[in-house]
Each structure stands twice: as C-alpha cells, then as structure tokens.
C-alpha positions in Angstrom: 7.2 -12.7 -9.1 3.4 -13.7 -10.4 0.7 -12.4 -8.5 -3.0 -11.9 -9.9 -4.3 -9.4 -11.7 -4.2 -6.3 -10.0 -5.8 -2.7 -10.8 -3.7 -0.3 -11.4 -3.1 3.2 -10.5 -2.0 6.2 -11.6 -2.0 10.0 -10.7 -5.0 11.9 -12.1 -6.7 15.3 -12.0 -9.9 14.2 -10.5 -9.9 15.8 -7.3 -12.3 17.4 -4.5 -12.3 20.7 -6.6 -14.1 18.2 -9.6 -16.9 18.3 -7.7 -18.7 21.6 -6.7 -21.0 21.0 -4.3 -18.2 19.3 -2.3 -16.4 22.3 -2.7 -18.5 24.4 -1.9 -19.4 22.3 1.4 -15.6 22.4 2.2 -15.8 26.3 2.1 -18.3 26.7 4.4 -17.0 23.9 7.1 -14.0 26.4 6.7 -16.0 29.4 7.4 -17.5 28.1 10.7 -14.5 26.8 11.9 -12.1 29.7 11.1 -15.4 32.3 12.9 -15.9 29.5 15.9 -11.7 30.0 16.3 -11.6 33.4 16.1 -14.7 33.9 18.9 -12.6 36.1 20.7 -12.2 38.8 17.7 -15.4 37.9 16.2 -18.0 37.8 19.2 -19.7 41.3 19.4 -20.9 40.4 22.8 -19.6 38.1 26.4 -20.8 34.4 25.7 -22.6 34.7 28.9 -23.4 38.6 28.7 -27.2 39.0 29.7 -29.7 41.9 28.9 -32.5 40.9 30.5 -34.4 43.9 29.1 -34.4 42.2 26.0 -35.2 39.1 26.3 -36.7 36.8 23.1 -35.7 39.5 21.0 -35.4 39.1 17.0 -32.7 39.8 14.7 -31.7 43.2 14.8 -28.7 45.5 13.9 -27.7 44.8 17.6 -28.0 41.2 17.8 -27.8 39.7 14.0 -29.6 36.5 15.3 -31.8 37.8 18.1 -31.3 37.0 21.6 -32.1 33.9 24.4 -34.2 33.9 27.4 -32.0 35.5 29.1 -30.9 38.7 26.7 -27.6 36.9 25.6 -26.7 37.4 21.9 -27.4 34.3 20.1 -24.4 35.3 17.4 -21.7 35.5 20.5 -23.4 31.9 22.1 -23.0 29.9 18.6 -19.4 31.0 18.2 -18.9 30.7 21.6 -19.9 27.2 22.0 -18.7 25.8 18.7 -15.0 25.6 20.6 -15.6 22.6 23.2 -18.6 21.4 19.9 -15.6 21.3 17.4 -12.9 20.8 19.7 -15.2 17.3 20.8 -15.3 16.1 17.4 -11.7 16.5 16.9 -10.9 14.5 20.1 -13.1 11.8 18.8 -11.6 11.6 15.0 -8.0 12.3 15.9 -8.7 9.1 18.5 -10.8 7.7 15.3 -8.0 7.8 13.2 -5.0 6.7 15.1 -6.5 3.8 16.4 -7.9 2.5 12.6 -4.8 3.4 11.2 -2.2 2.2 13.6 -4.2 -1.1 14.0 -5.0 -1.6 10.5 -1.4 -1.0 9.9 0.0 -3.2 11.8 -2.8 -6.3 10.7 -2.0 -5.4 7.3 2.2 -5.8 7.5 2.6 -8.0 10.1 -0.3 -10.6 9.4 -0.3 -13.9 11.4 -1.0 -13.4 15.3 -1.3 -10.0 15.2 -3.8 -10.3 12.2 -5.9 -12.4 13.9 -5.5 -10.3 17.7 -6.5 -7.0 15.6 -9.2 -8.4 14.3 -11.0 -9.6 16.7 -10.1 -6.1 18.6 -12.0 -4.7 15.6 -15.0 -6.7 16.1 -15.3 -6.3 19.5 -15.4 -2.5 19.1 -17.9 -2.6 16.8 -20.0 -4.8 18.4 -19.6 -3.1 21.6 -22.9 -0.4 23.3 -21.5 2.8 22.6 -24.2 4.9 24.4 -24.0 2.7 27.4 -20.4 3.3 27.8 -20.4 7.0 26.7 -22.8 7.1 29.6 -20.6 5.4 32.3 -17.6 7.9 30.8 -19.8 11.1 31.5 -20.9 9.8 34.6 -16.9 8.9 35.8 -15.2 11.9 34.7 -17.6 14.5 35.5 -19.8 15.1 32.7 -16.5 16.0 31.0 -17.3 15.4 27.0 -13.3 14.9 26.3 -13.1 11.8 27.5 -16.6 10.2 26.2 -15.7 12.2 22.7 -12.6 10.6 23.1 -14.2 6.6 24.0 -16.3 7.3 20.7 -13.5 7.3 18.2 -12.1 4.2 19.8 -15.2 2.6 19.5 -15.9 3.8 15.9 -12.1 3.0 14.9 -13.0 -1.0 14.4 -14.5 -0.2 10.8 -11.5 1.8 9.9 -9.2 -1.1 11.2 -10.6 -3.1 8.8 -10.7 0.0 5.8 -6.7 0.3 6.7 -6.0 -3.2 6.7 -7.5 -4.1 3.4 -5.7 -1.3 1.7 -2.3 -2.3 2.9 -2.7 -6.1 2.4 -3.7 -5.0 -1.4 -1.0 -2.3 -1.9 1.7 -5.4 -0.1 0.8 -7.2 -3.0 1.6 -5.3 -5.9 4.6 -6.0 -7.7 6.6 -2.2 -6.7 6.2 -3.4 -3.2 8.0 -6.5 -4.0 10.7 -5.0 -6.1 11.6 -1.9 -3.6 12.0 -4.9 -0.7 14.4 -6.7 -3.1 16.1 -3.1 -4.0 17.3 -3.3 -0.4 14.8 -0.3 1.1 14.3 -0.5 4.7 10.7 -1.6 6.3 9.9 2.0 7.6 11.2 3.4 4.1 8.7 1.4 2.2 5.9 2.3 4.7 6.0 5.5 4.4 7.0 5.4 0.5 4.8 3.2 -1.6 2.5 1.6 1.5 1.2 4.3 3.7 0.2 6.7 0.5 -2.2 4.5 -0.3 -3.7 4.3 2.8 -4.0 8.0 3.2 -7.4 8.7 0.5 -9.9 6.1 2.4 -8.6 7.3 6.0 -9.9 10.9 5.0 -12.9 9.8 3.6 -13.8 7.5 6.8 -12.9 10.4 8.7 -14.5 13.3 6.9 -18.0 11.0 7.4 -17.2 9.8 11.1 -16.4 13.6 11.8 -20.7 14.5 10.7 -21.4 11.2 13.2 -19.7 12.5 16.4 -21.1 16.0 15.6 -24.6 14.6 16.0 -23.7 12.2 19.1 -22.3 15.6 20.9 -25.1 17.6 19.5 -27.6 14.5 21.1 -25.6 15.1 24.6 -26.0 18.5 24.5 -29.7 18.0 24.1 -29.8 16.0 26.9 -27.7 18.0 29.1 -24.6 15.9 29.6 -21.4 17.0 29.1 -22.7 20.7 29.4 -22.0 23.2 32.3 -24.5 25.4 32.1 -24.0 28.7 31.5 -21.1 27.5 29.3 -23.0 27.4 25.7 -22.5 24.5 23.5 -24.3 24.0 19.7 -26.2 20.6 21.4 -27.1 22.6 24.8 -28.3 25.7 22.4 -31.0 23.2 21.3 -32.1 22.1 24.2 -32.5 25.7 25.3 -34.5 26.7 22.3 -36.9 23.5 22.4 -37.5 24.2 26.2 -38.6 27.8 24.8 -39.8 26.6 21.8 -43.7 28.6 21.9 -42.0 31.9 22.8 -39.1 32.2 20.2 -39.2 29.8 17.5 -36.1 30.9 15.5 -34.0 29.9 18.4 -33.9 25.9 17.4 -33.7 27.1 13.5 -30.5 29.1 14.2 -29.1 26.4 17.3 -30.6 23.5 14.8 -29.3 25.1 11.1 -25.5 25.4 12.6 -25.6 22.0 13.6 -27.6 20.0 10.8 -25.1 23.2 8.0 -22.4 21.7 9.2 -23.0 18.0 9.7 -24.4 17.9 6.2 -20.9 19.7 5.0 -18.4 16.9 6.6 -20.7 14.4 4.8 -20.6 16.4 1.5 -17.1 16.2 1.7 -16.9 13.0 2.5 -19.1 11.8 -0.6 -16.7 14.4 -2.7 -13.9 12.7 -1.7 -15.0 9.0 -2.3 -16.2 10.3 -5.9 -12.8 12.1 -6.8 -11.3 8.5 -5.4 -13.3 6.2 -7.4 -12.7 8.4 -10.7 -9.2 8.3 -10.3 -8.9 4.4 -9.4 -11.3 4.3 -12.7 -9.2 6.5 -14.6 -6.1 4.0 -13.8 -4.5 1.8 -16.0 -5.3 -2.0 -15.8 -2.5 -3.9 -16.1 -2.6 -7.5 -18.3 -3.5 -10.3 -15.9 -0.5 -11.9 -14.5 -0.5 -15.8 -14.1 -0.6 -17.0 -10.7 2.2 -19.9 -10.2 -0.2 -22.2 -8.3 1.5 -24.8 -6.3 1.3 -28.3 -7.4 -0.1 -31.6 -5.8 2.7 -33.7 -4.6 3.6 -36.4 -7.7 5.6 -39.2 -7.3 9.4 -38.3 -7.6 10.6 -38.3 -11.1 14.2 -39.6 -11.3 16.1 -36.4 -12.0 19.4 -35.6 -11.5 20.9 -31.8 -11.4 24.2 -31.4 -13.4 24.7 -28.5 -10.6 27.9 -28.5 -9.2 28.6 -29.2 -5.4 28.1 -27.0 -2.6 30.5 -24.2 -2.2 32.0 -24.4 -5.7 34.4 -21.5 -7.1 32.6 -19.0 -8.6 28.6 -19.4 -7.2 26.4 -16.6 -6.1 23.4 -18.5 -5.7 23.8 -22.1 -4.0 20.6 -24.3 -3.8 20.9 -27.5 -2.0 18.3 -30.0 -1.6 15.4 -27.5 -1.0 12.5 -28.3 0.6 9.4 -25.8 0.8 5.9 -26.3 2.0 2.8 -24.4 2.4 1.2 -24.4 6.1 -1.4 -26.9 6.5 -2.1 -30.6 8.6 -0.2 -31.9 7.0 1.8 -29.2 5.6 1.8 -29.6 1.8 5.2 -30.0 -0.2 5.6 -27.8 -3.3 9.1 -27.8 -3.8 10.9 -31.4 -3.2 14.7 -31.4 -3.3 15.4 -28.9 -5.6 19.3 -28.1 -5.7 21.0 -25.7 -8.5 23.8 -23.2 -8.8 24.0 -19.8 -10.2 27.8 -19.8 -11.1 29.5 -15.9 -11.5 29.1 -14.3 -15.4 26.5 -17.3 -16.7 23.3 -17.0 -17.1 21.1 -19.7 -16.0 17.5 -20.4 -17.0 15.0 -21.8 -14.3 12.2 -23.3 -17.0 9.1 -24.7 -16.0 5.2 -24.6 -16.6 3.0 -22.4 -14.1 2.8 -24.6 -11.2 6.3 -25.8 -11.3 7.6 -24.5 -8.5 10.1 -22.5 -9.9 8.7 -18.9 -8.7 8.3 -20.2 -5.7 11.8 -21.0 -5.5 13.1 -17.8 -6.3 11.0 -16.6 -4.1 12.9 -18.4 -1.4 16.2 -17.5 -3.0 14.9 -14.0 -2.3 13.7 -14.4 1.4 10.1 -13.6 -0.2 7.6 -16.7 0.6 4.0 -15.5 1.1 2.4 -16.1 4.8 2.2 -19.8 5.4 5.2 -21.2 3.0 8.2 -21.8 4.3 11.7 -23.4 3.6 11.4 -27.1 5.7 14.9 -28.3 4.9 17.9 -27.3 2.6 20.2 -24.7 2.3 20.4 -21.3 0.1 23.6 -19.7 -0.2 23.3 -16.4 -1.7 26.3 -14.0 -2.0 28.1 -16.0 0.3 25.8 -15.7 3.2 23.6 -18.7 4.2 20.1 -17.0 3.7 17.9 -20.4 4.8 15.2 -18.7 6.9 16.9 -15.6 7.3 14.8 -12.4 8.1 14.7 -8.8 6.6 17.5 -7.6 8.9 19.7 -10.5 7.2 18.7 -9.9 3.7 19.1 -6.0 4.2 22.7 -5.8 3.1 22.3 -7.9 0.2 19.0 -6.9 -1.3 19.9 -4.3 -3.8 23.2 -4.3 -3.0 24.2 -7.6 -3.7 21.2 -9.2 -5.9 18.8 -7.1 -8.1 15.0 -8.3 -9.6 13.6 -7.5 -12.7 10.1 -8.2 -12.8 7.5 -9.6 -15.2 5.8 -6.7 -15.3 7.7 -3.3 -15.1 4.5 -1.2 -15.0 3.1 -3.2 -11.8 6.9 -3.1 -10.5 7.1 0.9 -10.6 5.2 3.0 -7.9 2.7 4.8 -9.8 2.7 7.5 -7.5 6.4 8.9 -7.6 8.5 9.7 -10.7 11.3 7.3 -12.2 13.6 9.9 -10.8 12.3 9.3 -7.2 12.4 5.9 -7.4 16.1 5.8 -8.4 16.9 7.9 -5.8 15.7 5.9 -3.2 17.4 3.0 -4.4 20.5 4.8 -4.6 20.6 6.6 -1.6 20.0 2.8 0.1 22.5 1.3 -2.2 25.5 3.6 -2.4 27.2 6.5 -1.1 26.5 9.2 -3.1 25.4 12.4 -2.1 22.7 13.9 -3.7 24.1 15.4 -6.6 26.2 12.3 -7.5 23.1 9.8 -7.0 21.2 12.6 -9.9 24.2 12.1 -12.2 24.2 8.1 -11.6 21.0 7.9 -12.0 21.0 9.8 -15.6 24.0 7.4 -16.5 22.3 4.2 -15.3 19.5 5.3 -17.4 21.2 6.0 -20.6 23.3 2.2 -19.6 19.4 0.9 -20.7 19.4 3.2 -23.8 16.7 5.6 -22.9 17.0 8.4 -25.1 16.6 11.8 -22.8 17.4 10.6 -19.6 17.0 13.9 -17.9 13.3 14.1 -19.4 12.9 10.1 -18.1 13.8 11.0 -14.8 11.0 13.4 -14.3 8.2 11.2 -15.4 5.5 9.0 -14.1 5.4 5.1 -14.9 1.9 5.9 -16.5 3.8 8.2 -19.1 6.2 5.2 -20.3 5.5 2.5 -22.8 6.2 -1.3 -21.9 9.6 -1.4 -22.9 10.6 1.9 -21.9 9.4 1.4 -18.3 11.1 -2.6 -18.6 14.2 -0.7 -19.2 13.7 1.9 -16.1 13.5 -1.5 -14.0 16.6 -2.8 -14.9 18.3 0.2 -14.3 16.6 -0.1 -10.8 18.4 -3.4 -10.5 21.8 -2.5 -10.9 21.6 0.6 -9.2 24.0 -1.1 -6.5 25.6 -2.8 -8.8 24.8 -6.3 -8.1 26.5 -9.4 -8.8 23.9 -11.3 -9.2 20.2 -10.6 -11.6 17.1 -11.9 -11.1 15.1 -11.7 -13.7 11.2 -13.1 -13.2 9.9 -13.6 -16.7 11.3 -10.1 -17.7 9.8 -10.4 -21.5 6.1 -11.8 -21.1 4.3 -8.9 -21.3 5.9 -7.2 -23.9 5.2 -7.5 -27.3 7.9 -9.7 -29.7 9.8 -6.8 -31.2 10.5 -4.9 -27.7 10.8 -8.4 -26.0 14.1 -9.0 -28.2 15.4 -5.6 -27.5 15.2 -6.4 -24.3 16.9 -9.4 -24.7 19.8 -7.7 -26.3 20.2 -5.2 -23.5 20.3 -8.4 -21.2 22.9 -10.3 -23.3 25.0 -6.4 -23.0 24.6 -5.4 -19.8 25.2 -9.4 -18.8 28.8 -9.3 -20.7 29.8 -5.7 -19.6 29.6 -6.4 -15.8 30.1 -10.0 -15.9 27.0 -11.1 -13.7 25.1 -13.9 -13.3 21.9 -14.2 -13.9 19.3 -16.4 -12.7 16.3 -16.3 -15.9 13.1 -17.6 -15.0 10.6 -18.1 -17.4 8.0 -20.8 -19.0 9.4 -19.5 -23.0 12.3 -22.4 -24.1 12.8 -19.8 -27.4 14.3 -17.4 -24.9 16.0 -19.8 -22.9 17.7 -20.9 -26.6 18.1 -17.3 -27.0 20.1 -16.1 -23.9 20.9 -19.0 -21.0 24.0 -20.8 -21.0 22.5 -23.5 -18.8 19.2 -24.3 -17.8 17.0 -26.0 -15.4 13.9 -27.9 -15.9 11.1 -28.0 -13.3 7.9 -29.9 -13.3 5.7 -30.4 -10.3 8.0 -29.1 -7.5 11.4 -30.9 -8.6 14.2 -30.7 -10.9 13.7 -33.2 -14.1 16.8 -32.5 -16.0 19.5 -29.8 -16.1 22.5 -29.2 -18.1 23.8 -26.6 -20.8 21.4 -25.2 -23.2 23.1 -27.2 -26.5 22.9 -30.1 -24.5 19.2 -30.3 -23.7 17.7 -28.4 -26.7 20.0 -31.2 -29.0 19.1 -34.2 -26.6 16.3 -34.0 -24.5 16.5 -36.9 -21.8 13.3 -36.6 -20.2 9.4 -36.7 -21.7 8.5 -33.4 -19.9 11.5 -31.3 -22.0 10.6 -32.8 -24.9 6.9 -31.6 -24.6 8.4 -28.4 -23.5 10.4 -28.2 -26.4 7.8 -29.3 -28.7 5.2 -26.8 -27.9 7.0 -23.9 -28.0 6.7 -22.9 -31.7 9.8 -20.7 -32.6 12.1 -23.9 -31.3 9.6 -25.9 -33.8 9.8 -24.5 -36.8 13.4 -23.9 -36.6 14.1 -27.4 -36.1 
C-alpha cells in the first residue's frame, strides 16, 4: 500500500571498529571493568589493609599508586571500590533501558490510549527532581546506592521512551512491515524480526551515554558521602578522601579523579562512535523513489454509479465487498469511502482503477484488515475467503493472511527487510504458512523462486534486498506471496516503480503464474494501459465511490461516465493506440 517516502536501509561495514578513538575508548572501559571484576586475583593488598607506618606514601614497587592516610594501597582501594561504582551504574542503565524500551515499545505498537498514557509517563519523568528524590531514596533505604541508582534510570528512561517510540512508529511504517503482517507472521514474530532490530542501535547509543551520566551522579554521592559505608572504598568516596587530604598528598584526587573522569569520558567515546557508525550506515542506505500518498478525498456529492458486481455470496468469490463505508476519526468523522461494493470472483483478475485520492488503497486496505489509527470500516460487509472480516482483528485475519491471500507491493525494495536475506524471509513465511520442516521449506523456497524465473535460486536465497535490482527483488515478492499458496493476490500497483521493459516482464509472470494456479487477483493501480493489459474486469473509483464497473472490452470500447473517459484519455499508450 502507498506510504511516503521513506529512507531506506541496508547492511553496511561502517561499524564501531571505523572509528579509532571509539575503539580504543571501548578497550580501555574493558580493561577497567575486567581488573575492577577480577579484584580478588588482581588486588596485591586487603581493600581495607592499613600500614600506618606508611602513610601518604608515593608510588613505589610496593604500592604502584602510593598509599592513603591510613597506609592502605591506593591500587587494591580503586579496584576494590569499582564493584558497588560499576555495579551502580549497571543497576541504573539495565533499569534505564527496560523501562525506555518496554514503554517505547508498547507506545510505538499499540498507539491510541496507551500512546497518549506513555507519553505523558515520559514527561512526567523527565520533568521530575531527580536529586530530590535520589535523596529521599538514600535517606529510606539506608544510604543503600542500589535503590537510588536504580530510581535514576527510571527517571532518565523518559527520553528513551520517546527514542524507542519514534523508531518503532517509523520502522511500523515501512512497506516489509506491511507485507510480513499480510504474509500471515504472528505479532511477537514481527517484533522481534523486522521491528525490534531496528530499535536495538539508538538504545545502545542512549545507554552507552546515560551509562558516563550515572557514573558521575554516583561519583557526586560518593563525594558527598551518601551511599558509602565507610571503610568500604568506592571511586566517588576515594575523592572525597583525597580532597579532605588534598595539601598532604596531592596525587590522591589525580589517581581517585583520573579513574573516574578515564572512564566516564570512554562510555561517552563510545557513545559518539556509535552514533557516527549509525549515521554512516543510515547515509550509506539506499533511498528508495518517493511513493505517492493516496490522500483521502473531501466528500463530493454522490455520482450515480452502479457496480456490475454480482450479489452477495455469489459462486465462485474470494473477496465480497458490500456497500462499504469507511471514515477517518474526527467530529464529525470524515467519509472517504461511500458505498463501495465489488467482487473478486475465483481465476479473474480484477482491476481496482482510480486516481491518488480515490479511495481505492484505502479500500484494500480494509479488505486486508490494514486501516491506519483513526480509519475505520462504519458500515458494510467484507467477505474474504469465506470468512466475514468487517472489523475483524489480527487473531481473525491470522489464518488467512498468507495463507489464504498474498500482497505484492508497489515497491519490492521497501517491501523486503533490508536486514535479513531473501532466504530468511522465505523461511519465515514458510514456516508460518506450511508444514514443512526445514529442509522441505529450503527446497520450496528454491522452487518458488525459480516459479518467478530467477536464474540461480540457490545464489538468490543468500542475498540481501540491497544486492537485487528492481525487478529481481519484484519477483522475490511474489514468490513471498504465494509461498502459502493463496487463492486470492493482491497486487498494490506492483509495476510503478519499475522501469517499462521489467514492468512488462512482470506482467507476463502475472498473466503465468495467474493461469497456472487459477487465482484471483485483485490489481490495483492508477495505469488503464495495464488494466487493458492484464484485468478481465475493472472497477472505476473517483472520490471515495464506485463510478462505473464492468469488463475491460466493455469500458475501454464504451466509456459511460466523464471520469473514465478522462482516465482513458490521459493515459497515453491507450491513446495512441486508439
């Protein structure tokens, strides 16, 4: 179905290693934390182990960083209290992250209510006094960092929220997203297949940055003595000590200080390393042709019009529409689609024609249990493979998504998940689809493929969507669509973006694969010379309603209404062969 232009992606090389000084920051975060766990092994001395004989000592082959005011060896202290200093920031990102993610998540799928309810959850954290309540926490539990550590990544999660939520409103958009609901794929399938990927990249980065944040807010409480129990070291309560003793031993707050400000500066290294490699990669994408939006229409007055569909329940449909209404949310609500009612009868192919604006996406759309947020069917019926669909959820449509009907989209780039291989991608839809073990869903796949004519179907499997031409990956979509063998094709402007000579191979392959299995199709599309070229009957939309329908000789010979004819007249192949 249309839907505006979108960038698109693709896998690329640019990566943290691309960057050297982020590289070279995540080594040394690595370092400290692998030495900080290892304290045990590593410490030459007790954390608390005092030689008061000397005291404010320098470096020295004994004590590689010197020793405290009270003889203990600074080495063993900074290991030592880089457990409950690490150990606190991971309490407050792990918190950080499930929060943003599991609330973005849900804003981003289930929209509406829960939208609205997460977002102002969102705001309300950010806008709340975080020291004030990290405060109250150290007061209530104890001085016990955990739980303020804890409180901070809840309070810092409401700018992930939002990071999560945009990311999965923009990857529910894209066409693959579209095409694996229609495939049949379960909701928890496509999460954690083409949705939650895409979230993964900006969660690391926000939490690679928040991660040098909470370092410095434990770091700050150490200063100040909360959350420390003294003789217990900690990086933050280290400081402290050194600047009370700051006259006497100098190097103390350089070492204490250096640890802290080495490895704060490394989590935000890594951070900007990651954003970098992000943004190359997103640049280094492919950008897809615009797509045109089908914008819905102002309500016209109703142009006398009647459908040469037969009546409901006829012999031989797999798509029944009956007087369809559809509206877009609103006071009033706003009609787009006004009475619309059409069949798709077994082994024809029917063309759904119409201007951007028409209505006619939108009614597939419907047909396909896929309105946006705020449209919805207000009367009618849809029948689709014998099962009343009108309203229907996801559970209903689950058995006959894929399995019943298959889409082919307008654009077979945007409709294939650049981040898995056509291989994968078949799979899936096979293993949802069918039967077939492993093994047998490989060797289906390679037929299915070869069904299309895609010389070296083996080789095809194994490739990326970015390493196929327009046609080649048109033809990968339609062997996605009768991977469960429909009865019924969809196909959403299937030719527009391609050029004219792969266009009419396509065609051809339709017109084929149409014959061999005997399905129906349903053709939508704005192009009367392929309408000429393939439909056995088509329907003409304008403004939300039907303005004449019958069999393609019929209309392309006599033309009732004034809309066909313009239709007719402005598409130039049907002119100059008339």
């Amino acid at each position: 179905m249309s839907s505006s232009p979108t960038p698109r992606r693709r896998p690329r090389s640019a990566s943290l290693t691309a960057n050297p000084v982020a590289t070279v920051a995540l080594v040394v975060v690595a370092l400290v934390a692998i030495a900080v766990a290892l304290a045990p092994v590593l410490s030459p001395y007790g954390s608390n182990e005092q030689d008061l004989a000397h005291i404010f000592e320098g470096p020295s082959a004994a004590h590689w960083l010197g020793t405290d005011s009270l003889g203990r060896d600074v080495l063993s202290r900074l290991l030592w209290g880089g457990q409950p200093t690490l150990l606190g920031v991971l309490a407050a990102v792990v918190a950080f992250v499930v929060a943003g993610v599991v609330l973005g998540v849900l804003a981003g799928t289930i929209g509406g209510w829960v939208d609205a309810l997460v977002s102002a959850v969102a705001d309300i954290l950010m806008s709340l006094p975080g020291v004030v309540l990290i405060l109250a926490i150290l007061a209530i539990f104890n001085q016990d960092l955990a739980p303020a550590m804890i409180a901070l990544g809840l309070l810092g999660s409401g700018s992930l929220v939002r990071v999560v939520r945009a990311a999965v409103l923009a990857v529910r958009s894209e066409l693959f997203v579209s095409a694996a609901i229609v495939s049949g794929l379960r909701p928890g399938r496509i999460m954690a297949r083409h949705i939650l990927p895409t979230v993964v990249s900006p969660v690391i980065i926000q939490a690679s940055l928040f991660a040098g944040a909470a370092l410095a807010v434990q770091s700050g409480l150490g200063f100040l003595s909360l959350g420390v129990h003294p003789p217990e070291p900690t990086w933050g309560g280290m400081v402290g000590e050194a600047a009370a003793n700051l006259a006497k031993a100098p190097w103390l707050l350089t070492v204490s200080g250096g640890i802290i400000t080495l490895v704060s500066l490394g989590f935000a290294l890594i951070g900007d390393g990651l954003r970098d490699a992000d943004a190359a990669r997103r640049r280094g994408g492919e950008v897809a042709a615009p797509r045109t939006v089908a914008a819905p229409a102002a309500p016209a007055a109703a142009t006398a019009a009647a459908a040469d569909a037969a009546s409901p329940g006829a012999t031989g449909a797999v798509l029944e529409v009956r007087d369809l209404v559809i509206a877009f949310g609103g006071r009033p609500p706003r009609e787009v689609v006004r009475g619309v009612s059409f069949e798709v009868r077994a082994g024809e192919v029917l063309g759904l024609v119409g201007e951007s604006g028409s209505g006619k996406t939108v009614t597939t759309l419907a047909a396909l249990g896929l309105l946006p947020p705020g449209a919805a069917v207000t009367s009618g019926r849809i029948v689709l493979a014998g099962a009343d669909v009108t309203g229907a959820d996801d559970a209903a449509f689950r058995g006959i998504r894929g399995r019943r009907v298959g889409l082919i989209s307008q654009e077979p780039m945007v409709a294939l998940d650049p981040l898995f291989t056509v291989g994968s991608q078949l799979g899936d839809v096979l293993r949802h689809a069918t039967d077939l073990d492993r093994r047998q869903r490989r060797a289906r796949a390679l037929e299915l493929l070869a069904q299309v004519h895609l010389p070296e179907p083996a080789a095809v499997l194994r490739k990326y969507p970015h390493e196929l031409s327009g046609g080649m990956a048109q033809r990968v979509a339609i062997a996605l669509a009768l991977a469960g063998d429909p009865e019924l094709l969809v196909a959403d402007e299937p030719t527009t973006a391609l050029d004219v000579t792969v266009q009419a191979g396509i065609l051809d392959l339709l017109r084929e694969l149409q014959a061999a299995r005997g399905l129906a199709v349903l053709f939508v599309t704005h192009d009367l010379a392929v309408v000429a070229d393939i439909c056995d009957r088509v329907v003409v939309m304008e403004n939300g309603e039907i303005v004449e329908s019958g069999s393609v000789d019929e209309l392309f010979a006599r033309p009732r209404e004034a809309y066909t004819r313009e239709l007719l007249a402005s598409t130039p192949n049907l002119v100059s062969t008339t």
